[in-house]
N, C-alpha and C positions, 0 to 999 in steps of 0.2 A: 504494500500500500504506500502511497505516494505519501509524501507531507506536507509538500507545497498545495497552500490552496488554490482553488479552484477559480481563474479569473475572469474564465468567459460564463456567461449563463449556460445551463444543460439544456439539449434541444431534443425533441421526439426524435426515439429511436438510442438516447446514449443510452446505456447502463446507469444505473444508481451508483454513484459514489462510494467506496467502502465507506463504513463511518460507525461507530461504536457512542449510542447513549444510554441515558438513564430515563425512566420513565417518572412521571410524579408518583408512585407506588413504591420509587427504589430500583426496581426490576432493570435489569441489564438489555439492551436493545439493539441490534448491530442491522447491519443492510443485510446480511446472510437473511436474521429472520424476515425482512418482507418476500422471499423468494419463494415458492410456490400457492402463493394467493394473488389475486388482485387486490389493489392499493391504492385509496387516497392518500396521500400524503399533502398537509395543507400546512404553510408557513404563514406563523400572523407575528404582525409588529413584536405587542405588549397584552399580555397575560389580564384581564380584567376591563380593558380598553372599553370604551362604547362598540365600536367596529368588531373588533375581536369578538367580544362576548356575543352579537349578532350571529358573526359568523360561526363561533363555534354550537352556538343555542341550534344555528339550522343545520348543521350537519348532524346534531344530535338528532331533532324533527326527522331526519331526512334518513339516518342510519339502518331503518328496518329496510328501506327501500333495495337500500346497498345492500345490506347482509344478508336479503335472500336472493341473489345474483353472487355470492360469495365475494365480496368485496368489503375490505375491510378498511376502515379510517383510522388516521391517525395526524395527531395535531403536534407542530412544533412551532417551538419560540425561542428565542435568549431568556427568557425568567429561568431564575434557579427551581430545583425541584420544590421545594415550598411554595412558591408561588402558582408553580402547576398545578400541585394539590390543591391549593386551594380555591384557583377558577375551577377546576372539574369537580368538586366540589360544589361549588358556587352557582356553575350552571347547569349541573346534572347532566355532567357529560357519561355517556356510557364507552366512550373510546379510552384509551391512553392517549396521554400529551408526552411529548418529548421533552426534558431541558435541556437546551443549551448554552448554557454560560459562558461557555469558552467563545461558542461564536465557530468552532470549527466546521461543525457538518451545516453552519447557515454558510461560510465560504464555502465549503466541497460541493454547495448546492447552487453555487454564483447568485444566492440572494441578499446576502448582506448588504443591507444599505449604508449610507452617509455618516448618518448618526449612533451606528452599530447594533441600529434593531433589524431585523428578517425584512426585507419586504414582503406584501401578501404576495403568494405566491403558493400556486396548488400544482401537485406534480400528479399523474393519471396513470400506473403502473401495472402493468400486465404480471401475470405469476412469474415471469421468468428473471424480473426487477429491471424491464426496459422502461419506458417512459414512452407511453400511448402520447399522453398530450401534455401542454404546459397551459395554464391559466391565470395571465398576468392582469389580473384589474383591483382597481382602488375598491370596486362594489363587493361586499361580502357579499352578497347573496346570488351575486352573478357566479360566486364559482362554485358554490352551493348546487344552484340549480344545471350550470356547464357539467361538473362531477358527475351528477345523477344522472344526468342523459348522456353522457358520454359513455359510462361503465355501463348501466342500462342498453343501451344499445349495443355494446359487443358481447354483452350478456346473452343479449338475444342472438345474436351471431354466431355466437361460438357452440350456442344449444343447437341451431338449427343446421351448423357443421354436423353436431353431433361430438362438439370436444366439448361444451362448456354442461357446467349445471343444472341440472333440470329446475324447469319453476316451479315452485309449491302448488298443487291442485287449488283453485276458486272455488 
């Protein structure tokens, strides 16, 4: 694994960046585990934010959608693991949040901004830890709703290949 960070933005089609965090639980988290699932992966500013707390309130909303297409979310920031705890906490998130303090996996991710916080920034990840799409906008709820119809849709494609999930009976 490289150590130099990462300077350009990652574009559909890289690989995921190695990268080794903590969850707000403690829990150990590397880019190995996103690899045989699909994967939201969403980067927000600040941990309790107006915007953040939006955006992470809707992908909670929005998680049964995902999780029965087999896709799983997960949220990063620069807040330390306390403060993760306690926005997922806070807004009854049922995912994991990432910390990252260091700031290393927001450069390996080419999102670190100016001020040293993540830009928003949503990564769309196929099981194998490619990167389907990138979703750059200031609207939290615009990648909310991009996420869902985006994994929703290859959801449905990959069933009707006959590789992906079956949907749950209506």
């Amino acid at each position: 694994m490289s150590s130099s960070p990462r300077r350009s933005p990652l574009q559909v089609g890289d690989l995921v960046p190695e990268f080794t965090g903590t969850t707000e639980s403690g829990s150990s988290i590397s880019s190995a585990d996103l690899k045989g699932r699909p994967t939201v992966l969403f980067f927000y500013p600040k941990a309790g934010s107006p915007g953040c707390s939006i955006e992470s309130r809707e992908f909670a909303r929005r998680t049964p959608e995902l999780s029965a297409v087999g896709v799983r979310v997960l949220g990063i920031s620069v807040d330390p693991t306390e403060a993760q705890r306690s926005f997922r906490e806070d807004c009854h998130l049922p995912f994991d949040l990432i910390a990252d303090p260091s700031r290393e996996i927001s450069k390996r991710f080419g999102v670190l901004g100016a001020l040293g916080l993540a830009r928003r920034t949503t990564f769309l990840l196929d099981a194998d830890g490619r990167i389907l799409e990138v979703i750059r906008s200031w609207r939290p709820r615009h990648h909310v709703d991009a996420a869902v119809a985006r994994m929703a849709g290859a959801a449905r494609s990959a069933e009707a290949r006959g590789t992906g999930p079956k949907s749950p009976p209506r």
